[in-house]
C-alpha positions as CSV (number, residue, x, y, z in Angstrom):
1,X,69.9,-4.6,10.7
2,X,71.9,-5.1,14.0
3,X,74.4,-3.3,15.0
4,X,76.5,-4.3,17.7
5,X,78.3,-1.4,19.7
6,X,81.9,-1.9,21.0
7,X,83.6,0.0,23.8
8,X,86.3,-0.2,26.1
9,X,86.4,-3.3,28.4
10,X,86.7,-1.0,31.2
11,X,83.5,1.1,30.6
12,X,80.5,0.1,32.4
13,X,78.8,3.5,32.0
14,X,78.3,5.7,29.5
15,X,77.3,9.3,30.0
16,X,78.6,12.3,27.7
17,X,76.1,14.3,25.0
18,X,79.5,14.6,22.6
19,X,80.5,10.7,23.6
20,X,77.1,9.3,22.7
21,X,76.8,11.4,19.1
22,X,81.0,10.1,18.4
23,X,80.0,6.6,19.4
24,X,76.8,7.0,16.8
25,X,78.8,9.1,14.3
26,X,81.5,6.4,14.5
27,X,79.2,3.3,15.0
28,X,76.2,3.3,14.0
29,X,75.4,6.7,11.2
30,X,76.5,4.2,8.0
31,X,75.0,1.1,9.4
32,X,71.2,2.3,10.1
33,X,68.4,1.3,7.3
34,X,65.4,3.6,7.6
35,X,63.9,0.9,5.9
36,X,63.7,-1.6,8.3
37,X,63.9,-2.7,12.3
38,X,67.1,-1.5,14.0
39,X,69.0,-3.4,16.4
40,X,71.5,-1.6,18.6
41,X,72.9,-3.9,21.0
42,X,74.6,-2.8,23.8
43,X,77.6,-5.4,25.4
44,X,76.5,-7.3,28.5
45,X,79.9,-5.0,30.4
46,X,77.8,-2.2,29.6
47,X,75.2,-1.8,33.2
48,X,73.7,1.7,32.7
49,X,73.7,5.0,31.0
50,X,72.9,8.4,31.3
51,X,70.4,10.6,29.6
52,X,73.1,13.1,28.2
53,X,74.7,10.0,26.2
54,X,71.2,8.6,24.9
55,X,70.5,12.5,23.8
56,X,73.6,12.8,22.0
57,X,73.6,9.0,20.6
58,X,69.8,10.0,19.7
59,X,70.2,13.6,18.0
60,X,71.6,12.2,14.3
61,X,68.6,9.7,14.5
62,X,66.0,12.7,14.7
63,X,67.2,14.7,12.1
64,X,65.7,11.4,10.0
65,X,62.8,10.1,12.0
66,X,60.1,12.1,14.4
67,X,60.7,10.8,18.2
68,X,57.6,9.2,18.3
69,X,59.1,7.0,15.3
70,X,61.6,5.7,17.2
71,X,60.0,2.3,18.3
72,X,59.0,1.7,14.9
73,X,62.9,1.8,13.5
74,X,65.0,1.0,16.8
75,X,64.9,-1.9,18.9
76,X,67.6,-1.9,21.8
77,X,69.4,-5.0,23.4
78,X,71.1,-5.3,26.4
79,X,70.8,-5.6,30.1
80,X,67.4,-4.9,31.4
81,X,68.5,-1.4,33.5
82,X,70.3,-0.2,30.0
83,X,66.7,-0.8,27.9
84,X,64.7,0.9,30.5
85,X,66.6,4.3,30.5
86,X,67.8,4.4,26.7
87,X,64.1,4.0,26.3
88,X,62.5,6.1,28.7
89,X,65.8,9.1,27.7
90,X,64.7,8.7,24.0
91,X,61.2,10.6,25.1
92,X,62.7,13.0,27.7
């Protein structure tokens, strides 16, 4: 499954515990398949996020999977910088 996020042309960082669970609440809760791989693709406008956003975006995930299940169900696209901190926030 991929799932493509969308978000203001303007925004080139997210940061936010309550924006990342709306944008997951909104985007991404009726879309994931605990079944299969996950993609969440993030836009190429997007260049970096912070770990309150990733926590919040995260926190509906983990009332599903354990953390260390997160690789197995979740891939994430994007630019380079984005992938390294979504993935290294996911274990914080």
């Amino acid at each position: 499954m991929k799932i493509m996020l969308s978000f203001n042309k303007t925004l080139t960082r997210l940061a936010g515990n309550s924006f990342g669970r709306e944008v997951y609440d909104i985007q991404v809760k009726d879309n994931i398949n605990f079944k299969e791989m996950n993609i969440i693709e993030f836009p190429k406008e997007i260049e970096d996020i912070a770990i309150s956003f990733v926590q919040g975006f995260t926190q509906g995930i983990f009332e599903n999977i354990n953390k260390d299940e997160f690789s197995k169900f979740f891939t994430i696209k994007g630019n380079q910088k984005v992938i390294d901190k979504f993935n290294r926030s996911v274990y914080f």
